[in-house]
C-alpha positions as a Markdown table, in Angstrom:
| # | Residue | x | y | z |
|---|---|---|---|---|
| 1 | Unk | -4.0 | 29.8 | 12.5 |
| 2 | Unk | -5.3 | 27.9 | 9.8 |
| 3 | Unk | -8.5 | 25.4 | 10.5 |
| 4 | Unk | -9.3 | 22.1 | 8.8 |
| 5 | Unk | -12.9 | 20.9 | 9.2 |
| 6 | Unk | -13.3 | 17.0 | 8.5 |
| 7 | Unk | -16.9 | 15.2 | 8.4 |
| 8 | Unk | -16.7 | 11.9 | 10.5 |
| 9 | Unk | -19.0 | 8.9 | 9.3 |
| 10 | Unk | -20.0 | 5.4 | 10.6 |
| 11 | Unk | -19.9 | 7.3 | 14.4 |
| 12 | Unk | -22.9 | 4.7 | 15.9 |
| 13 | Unk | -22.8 | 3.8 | 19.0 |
| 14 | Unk | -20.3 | 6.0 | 20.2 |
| 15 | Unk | -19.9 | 9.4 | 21.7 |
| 16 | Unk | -18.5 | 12.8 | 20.9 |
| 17 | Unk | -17.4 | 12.9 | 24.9 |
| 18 | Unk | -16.0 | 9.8 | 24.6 |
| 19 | Unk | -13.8 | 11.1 | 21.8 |
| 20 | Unk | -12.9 | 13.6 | 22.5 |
| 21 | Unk | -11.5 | 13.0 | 26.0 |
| 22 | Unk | -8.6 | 11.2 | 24.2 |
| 23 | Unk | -7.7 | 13.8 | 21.5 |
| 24 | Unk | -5.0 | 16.7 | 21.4 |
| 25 | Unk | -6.5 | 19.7 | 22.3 |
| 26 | Unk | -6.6 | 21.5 | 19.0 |
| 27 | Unk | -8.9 | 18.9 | 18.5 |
| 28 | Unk | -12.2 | 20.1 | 18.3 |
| 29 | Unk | -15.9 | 17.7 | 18.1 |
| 30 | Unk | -19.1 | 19.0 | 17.5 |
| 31 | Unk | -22.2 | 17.6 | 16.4 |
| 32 | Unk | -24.7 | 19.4 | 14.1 |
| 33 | Unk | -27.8 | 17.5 | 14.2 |
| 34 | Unk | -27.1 | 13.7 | 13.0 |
| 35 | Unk | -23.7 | 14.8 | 11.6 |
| 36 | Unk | -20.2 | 15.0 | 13.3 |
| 37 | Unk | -17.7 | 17.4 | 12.8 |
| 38 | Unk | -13.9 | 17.6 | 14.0 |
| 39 | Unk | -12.2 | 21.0 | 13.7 |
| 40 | Unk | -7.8 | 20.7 | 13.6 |
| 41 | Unk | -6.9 | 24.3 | 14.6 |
| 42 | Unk | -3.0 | 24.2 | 12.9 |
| 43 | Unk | -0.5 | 26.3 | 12.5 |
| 44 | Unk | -0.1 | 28.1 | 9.4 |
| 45 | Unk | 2.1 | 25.8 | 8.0 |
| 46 | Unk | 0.1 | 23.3 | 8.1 |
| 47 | Unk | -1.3 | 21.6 | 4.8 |
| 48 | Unk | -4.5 | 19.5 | 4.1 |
| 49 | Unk | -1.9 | 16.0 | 3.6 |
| 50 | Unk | -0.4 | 17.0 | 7.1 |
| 51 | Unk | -3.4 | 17.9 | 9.0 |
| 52 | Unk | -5.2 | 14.4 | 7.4 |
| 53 | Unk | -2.3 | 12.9 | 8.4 |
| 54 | Unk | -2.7 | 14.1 | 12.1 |
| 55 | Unk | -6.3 | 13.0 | 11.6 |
| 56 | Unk | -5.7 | 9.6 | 10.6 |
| 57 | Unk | -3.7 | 8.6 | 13.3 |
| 58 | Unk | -5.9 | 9.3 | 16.1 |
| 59 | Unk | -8.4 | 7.5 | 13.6 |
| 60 | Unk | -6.2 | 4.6 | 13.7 |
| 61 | Unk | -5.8 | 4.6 | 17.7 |
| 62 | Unk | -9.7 | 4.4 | 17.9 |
| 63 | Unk | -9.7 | 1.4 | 16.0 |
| 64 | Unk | -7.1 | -0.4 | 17.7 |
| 65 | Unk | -9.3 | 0.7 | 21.4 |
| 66 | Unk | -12.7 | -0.1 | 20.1 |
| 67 | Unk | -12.4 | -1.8 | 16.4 |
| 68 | Unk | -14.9 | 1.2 | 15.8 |
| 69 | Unk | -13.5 | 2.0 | 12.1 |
| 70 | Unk | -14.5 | 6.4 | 12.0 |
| 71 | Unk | -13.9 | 7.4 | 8.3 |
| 72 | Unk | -13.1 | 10.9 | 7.4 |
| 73 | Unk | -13.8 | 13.9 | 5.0 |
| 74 | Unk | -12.7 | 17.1 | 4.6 |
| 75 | Unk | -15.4 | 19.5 | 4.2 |
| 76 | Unk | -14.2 | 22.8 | 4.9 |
| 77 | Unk | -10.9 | 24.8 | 5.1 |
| 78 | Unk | -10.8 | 28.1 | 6.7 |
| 79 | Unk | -7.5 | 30.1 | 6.0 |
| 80 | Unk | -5.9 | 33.3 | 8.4 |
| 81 | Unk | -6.8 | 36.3 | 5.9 |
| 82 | Unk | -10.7 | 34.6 | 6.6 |
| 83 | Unk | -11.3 | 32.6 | 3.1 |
| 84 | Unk | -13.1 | 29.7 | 3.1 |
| 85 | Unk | -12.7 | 26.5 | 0.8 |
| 86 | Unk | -15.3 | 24.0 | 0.9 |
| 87 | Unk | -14.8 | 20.4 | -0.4 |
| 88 | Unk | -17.1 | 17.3 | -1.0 |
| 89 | Unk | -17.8 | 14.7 | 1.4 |
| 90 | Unk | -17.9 | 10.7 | 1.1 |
| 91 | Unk | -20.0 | 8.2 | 3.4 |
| 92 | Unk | -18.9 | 4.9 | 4.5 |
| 93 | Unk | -20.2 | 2.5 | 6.3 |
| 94 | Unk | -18.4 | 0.5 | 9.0 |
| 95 | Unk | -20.0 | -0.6 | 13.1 |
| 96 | Unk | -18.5 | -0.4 | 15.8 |
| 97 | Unk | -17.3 | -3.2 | 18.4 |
| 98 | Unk | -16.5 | -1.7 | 21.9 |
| 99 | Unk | -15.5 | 0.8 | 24.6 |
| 100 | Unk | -12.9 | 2.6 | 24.8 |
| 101 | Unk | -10.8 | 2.3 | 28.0 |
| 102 | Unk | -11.8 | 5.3 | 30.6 |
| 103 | Unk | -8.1 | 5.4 | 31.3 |
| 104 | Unk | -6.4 | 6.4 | 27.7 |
| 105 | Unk | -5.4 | 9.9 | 27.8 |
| 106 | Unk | -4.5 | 12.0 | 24.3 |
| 107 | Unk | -1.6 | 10.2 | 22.6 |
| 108 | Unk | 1.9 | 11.1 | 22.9 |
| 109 | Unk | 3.1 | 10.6 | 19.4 |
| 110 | Unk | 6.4 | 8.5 | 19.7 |
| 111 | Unk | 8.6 | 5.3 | 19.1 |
| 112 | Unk | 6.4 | 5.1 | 16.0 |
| 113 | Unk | 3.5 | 3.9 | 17.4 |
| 114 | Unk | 2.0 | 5.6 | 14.3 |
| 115 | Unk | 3.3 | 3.7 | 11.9 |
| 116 | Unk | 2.3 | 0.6 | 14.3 |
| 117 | Unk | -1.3 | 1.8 | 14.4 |
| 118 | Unk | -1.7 | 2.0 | 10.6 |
| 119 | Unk | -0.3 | -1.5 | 10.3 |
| 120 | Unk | -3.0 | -2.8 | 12.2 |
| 121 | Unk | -5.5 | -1.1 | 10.5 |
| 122 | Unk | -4.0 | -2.3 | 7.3 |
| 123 | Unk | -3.8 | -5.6 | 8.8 |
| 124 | Unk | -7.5 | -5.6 | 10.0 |
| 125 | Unk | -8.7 | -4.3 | 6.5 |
| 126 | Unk | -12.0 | -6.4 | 5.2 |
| 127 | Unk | -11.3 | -9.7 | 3.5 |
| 128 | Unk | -7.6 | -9.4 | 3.7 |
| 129 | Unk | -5.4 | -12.6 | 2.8 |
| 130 | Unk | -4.3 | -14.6 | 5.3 |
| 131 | Unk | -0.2 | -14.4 | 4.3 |
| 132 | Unk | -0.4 | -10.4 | 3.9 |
| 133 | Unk | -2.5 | -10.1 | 7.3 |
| 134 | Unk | 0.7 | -12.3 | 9.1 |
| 135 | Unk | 3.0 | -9.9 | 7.3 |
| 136 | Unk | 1.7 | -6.7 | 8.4 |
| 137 | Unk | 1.0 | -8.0 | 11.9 |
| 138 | Unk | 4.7 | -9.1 | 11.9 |
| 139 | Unk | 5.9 | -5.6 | 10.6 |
| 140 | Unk | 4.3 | -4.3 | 13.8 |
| 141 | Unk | 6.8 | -6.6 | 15.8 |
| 142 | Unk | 9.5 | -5.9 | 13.7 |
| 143 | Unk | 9.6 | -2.2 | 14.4 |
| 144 | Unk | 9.7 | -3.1 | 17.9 |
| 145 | Unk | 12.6 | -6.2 | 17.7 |
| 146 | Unk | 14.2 | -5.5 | 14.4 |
| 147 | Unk | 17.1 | -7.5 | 15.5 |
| 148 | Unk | 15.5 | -11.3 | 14.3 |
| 149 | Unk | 18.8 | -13.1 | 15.0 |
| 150 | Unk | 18.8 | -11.7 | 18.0 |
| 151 | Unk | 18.4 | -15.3 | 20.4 |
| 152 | Unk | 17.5 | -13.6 | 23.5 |
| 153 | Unk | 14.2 | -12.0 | 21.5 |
| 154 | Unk | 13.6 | -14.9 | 19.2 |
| 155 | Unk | 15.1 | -18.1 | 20.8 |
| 156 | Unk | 15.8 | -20.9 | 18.6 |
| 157 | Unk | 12.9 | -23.5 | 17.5 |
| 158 | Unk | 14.6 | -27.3 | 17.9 |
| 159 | Unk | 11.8 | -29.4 | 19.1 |
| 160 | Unk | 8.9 | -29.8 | 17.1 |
| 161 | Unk | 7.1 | -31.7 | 20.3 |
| 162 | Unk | 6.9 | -28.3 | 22.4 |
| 163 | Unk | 5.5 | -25.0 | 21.5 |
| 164 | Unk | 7.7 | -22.3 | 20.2 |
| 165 | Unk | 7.8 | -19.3 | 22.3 |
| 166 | Unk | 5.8 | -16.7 | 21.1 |
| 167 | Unk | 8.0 | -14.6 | 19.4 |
| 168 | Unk | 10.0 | -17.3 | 17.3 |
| 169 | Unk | 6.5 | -18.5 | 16.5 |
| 170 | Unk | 5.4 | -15.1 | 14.9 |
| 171 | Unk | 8.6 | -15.4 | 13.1 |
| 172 | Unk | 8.0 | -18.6 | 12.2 |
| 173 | Unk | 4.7 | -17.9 | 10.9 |
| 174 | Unk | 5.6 | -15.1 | 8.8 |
| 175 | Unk | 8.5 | -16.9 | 6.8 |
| 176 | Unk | 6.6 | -19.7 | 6.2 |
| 177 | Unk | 3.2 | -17.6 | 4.5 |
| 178 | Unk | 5.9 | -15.0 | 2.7 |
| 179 | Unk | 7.0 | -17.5 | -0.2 |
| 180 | Unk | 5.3 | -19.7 | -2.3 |
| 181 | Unk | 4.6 | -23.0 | -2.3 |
| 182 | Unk | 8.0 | -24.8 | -2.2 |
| 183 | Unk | 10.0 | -27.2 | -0.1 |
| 184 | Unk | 11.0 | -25.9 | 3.1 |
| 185 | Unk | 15.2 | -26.0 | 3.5 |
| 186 | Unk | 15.4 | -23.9 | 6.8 |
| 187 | Unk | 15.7 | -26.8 | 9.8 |
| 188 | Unk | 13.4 | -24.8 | 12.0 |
| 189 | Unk | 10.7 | -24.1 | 9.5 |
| 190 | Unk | 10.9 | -27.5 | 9.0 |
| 191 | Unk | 10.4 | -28.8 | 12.5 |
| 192 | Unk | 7.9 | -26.3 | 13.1 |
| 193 | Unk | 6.0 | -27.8 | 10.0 |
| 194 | Unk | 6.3 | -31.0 | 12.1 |
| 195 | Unk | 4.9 | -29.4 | 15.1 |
| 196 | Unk | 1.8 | -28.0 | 12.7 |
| 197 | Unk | 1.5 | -31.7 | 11.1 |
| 198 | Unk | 2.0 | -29.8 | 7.7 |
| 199 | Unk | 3.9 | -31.2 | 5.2 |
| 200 | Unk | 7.7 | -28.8 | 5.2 |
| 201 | Unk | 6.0 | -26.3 | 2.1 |
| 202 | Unk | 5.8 | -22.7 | 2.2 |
| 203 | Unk | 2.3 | -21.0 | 1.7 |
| 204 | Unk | 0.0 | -22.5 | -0.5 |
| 205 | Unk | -3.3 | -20.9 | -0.6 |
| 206 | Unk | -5.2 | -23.1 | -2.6 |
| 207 | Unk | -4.5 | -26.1 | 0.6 |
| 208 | Unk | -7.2 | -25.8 | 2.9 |
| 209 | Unk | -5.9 | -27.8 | 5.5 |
| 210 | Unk | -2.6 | -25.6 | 5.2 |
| 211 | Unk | -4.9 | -22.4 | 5.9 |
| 212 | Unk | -7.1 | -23.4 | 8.2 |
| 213 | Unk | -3.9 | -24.7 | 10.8 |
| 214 | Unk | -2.0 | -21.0 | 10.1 |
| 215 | Unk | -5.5 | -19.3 | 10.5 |
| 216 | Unk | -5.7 | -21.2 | 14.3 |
| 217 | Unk | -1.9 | -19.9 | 15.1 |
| 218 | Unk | -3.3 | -16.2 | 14.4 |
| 219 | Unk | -4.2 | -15.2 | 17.4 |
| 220 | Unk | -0.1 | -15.3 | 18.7 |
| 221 | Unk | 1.0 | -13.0 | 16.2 |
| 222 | Unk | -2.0 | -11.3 | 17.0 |
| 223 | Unk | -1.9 | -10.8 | 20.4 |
| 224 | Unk | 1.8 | -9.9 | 20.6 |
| 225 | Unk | 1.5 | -6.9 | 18.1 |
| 226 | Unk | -1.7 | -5.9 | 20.3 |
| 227 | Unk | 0.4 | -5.9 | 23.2 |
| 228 | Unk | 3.3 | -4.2 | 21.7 |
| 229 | Unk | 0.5 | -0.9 | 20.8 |
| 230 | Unk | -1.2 | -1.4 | 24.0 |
| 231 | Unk | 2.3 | -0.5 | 26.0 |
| 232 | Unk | 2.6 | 2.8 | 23.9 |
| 233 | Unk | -0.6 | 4.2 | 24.5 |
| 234 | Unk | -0.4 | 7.2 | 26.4 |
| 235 | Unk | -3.0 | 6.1 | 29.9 |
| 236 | Unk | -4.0 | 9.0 | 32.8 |
């Protein structure tokens, strides 16, 4: 068995038990005075880019449960025959937001909820643009409902006096920040433009009216790429 040691920063406001409840159970936390450790106890075939990968996931599951963004080092790797290597660490500086849910048991990995998780992590990332935020969201969707012809997923748009169902909407919303600024052909787009009281362009980022209306339809594509994750987690 080989062992991987990582140094966990920016770990305020939350606990080791807390943690720890929701990881595999070659998982192993531990806190040295102000500093936490997590041991991976891997098979021997294991290397440092698969064990961080293993890492980062459940890294990426805490922050979709708590937006509490854990960073990670590796300090020490410990090898069968006993030899040690030790490596440098790096701090970062990140606070957390809220609880995680008493009911989320250690992941099943899956229907690659992994992937998923790292999109919204990438999506989340500080100071992001607006148009690459709405694409990753969307990628997280896509995974899900591939198919975007499909009618019965994404039904047609052809009133701009009602709202689009959610789904067309994130679809919607992703075309139209994914080009630059040009006049819109695609008969949808363009009655959604009328339901936005935009003029029918693609994404212009220097039009603040333009991105303050897509910033206020965020929260659809949003909340359906939350929901997507949410059904995957693995729950007591």
């Amino acid at each position: 068995m080989i062992k991987f040691r990582f140094k966990l920063f920016n770990f305020e406001h939350i606990t080791c038990e807390e943690i720890q409840r929701i990881l595999p159970q070659n998982f192993i936390l531990e806190q040295k005075d102000k500093d936490i450790f997590l041991t991976i106890n891997a098979d021997d075939e294991i290397d440092e880019n698969k064990a961080k990968f293993l890492l980062d996931r459940e890294l990426d599951r805490i922050f979709f449960l708590s937006g509490k963004k854990i960073e990670s080092s590796l300090t020490l790797v410990e090898y069968p025959d006993g030899r040690k290597r030790t490596t440098v660490t790096i701090k970062y500086d990140i606070n957390a937001i809220q609880k995680i849910p008493e009911e989320i048991a250690p992941q099943q990995w899956a229907n690659n909820i992994d992937v998923q998780l790292k999109l919204w992590v990438l999506a989340h990332t500080y100071n992001i643009p607006l148009a690459a935020k709405i694409n990753l969201l969307f990628q997280i969707i896509e995974i899900e409902y591939p198919n975007i012809r499909d009618q019965s997923i994404y039904p047609l748009y052809n009133d701009s006096t009602i709202v689009p169902n959610p789904m067309t909407e994130a679809k919607l919303l992703r075309h139209i920040v994914s080009h630059g600024k040009s006049p819109i052909k695609n008969d949808q787009l363009r009655k959604y433009c009328d339901f936005l009281e935009l003029s029918p362009e693609m994404h212009d980022p220097s039009n603040a009216q333009f991105i303050d209306v897509i910033n206020r339809r965020l929260p659809i594509i949003t909340r359906l790429a939350k929901e997507i994750i949410e059904a995957k987690l693995t729950k007591i």
